[in-house]
C-alpha positions, 0 to 999 in steps of 0.5 A: 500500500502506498506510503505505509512504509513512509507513514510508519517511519515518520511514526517510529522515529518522529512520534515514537513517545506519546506521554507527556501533554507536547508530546500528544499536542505535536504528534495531533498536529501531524495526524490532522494534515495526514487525515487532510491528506487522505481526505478525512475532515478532522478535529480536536475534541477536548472534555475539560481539565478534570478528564483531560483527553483530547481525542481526534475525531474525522468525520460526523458522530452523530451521523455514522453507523459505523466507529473505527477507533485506535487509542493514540497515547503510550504508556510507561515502561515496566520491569515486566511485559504487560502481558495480555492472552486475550483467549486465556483469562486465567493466564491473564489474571495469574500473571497479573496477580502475580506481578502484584504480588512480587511488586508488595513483597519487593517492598516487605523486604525492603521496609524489612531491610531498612528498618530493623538494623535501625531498630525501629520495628514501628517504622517498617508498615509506613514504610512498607506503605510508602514503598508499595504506593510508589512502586503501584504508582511507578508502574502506572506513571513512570518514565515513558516506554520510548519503544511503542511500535506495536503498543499502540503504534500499529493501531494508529497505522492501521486506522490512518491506512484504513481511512486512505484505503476506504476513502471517506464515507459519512457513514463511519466516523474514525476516533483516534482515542487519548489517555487509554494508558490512564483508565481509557479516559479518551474513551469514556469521555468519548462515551459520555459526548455521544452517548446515544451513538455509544450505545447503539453504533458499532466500534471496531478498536484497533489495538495492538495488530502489528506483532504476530500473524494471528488477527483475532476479531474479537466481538463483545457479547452483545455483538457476537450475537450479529449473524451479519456483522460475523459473516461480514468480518469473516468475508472481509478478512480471508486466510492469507499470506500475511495473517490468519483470521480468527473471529472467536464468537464462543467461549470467554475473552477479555482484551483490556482495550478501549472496545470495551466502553461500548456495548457494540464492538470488535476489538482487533488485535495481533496475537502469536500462538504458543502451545499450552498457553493460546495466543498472546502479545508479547513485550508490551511496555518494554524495550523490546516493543520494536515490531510493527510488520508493514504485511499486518497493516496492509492487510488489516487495511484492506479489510476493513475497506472490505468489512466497510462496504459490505457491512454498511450496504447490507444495512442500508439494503 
């Protein structure tokens, strides 16, 4: 696909950190001309201080029947991965609790440490306290990852080609979603504006869809239930060279991604497979979060144009 390969370096090497409030101000300003360019009349949408998002959003809200939507800001780097297994839950849950786990002990034997070789036993619970609150705080709002290609990167290349492939339509409005690091607050501020649209429109969340060549298609439990939008998906997205499509529409999943503000959505993701354990993402919020395979944008892209025309003139016929 043309440009890709451009878009992507400019990305990684110009806009690579998206923390810090300049940081987003200066990397919205490039996804707006870009935007222009692909013929996408875009803007800024802000929620007041207290919420402090500011998502960009092309197209018409109130008019769309279909949301493409990639959260734009990046996280602080862990000690650990973030590890997400989106079909294994308990996997998911263990390796959190875990993490946890290690973070407050780290911070026991540390309290420990510190206080009895100074013989002060009643110092080591606020100390304890202190250190745990730190350490929970660190993980949440410390030093910036400087690598972010897949985490979300790659989602907000994937919209950007998606919106070129497709070309503009006033019946699909594309979000580009702030603050997902922070609680989803882009996404629930979003929500909140456009309530009416939340909870009846479709939202397809791109998150994660440049590391790994299976693409789940992954439809919340009110739209698993969309004989149409199932087939649509699975029309649109063939078995290829570049990525193999699974739409799971039985069992339990969790994606922690920003789909899950609204009741309608299919989060996308790439996930690489190991026995044992299912699909997963690797080295999220790491150094290690390098890779972003121009093939999973091209491909993801394309059929979402696909998904588009097929999808919407269904439900206008």
């Amino acid at each position: 696909m043309e440009d890709i390969g451009h878009l992507k370096k400019y990305l990684l090497t110009v806009h690579p950190v998206r923390k810090s409030a300049g940081q987003k101000a200066e990397f919205r300003q490039w996804l707006l001309r870009e935007l222009k360019r692909a013929g996408w009349r875009a803007r800024e949408e802000t929620y007041g201080k207290l919420n402090g998002s500011v998502n960009v959003v092309a197209g018409d809200p109130e008019r769309a029947e279909v949301f493409l939507c990639a959260h734009y800001d990046t996280g602080s780097r862990m000690l650990l991965p973030n590890f997400v297994s989106p079909t294994n839950i308990p996997a998911h849950v263990c390796y959190h609790l875990v993490s946890a786990l290690a973070l407050v002990a780290a911070a026991f034997a540390l309290s420990f440490a510190v206080s009895f070789p100074l013989n002060q036993p009643g110092l080591m619970l606020p100390l304890f306290l202190v250190l745990a609150v730190v350490g929970l705080w660190v993980a949440a709002y410390g030093p910036a990852n400087e690598n972010n290609a897949n985490g979300n990167s790659s989602g907000v290349l994937a919209l950007l080609a998606a919106a070129r492939e497709a070309g503009f339509d006033k019946r699909v409005c594309l979000v580009f979603l702030d603050n997902s690091e922070r609680t989803l607050l882009g996404a629930s501020a979003f929500k909140k504006k456009h309530a009416e649209q939340a909870s009846k429109r479709l939202f397809i969340n791109l998150d994660c869809v440049g590391d790994g060549e299976n693409l789940l298609l992954i439809p919340s439990k009110y739209s698993r239930w969309d004989g149409e939008l199932l087939y649509a998906l699975e029309e649109a997205f063939p078995e290829g060279e570049e990525m193999r499509p699974i739409v799971p529409a039985k069992g339990l999943q969790y994606y922690p991604s920003d789909g899950r503000k609204f009741k309608f959505h299919v989060d996308l993701c790439a996930c690489r497979y190991l026995a044992g354990l299912g699909y997963y993402i690797p080295h999220l919020r790491t150094k290690k979060d390098t890779v972003l395979e121009e093939g999973n944008i091209t491909y993801i892209a394309r059929g979402l144009s696909g998904f588009l025309k097929a999808y919407l003139d269904e439900k206008a016929g």
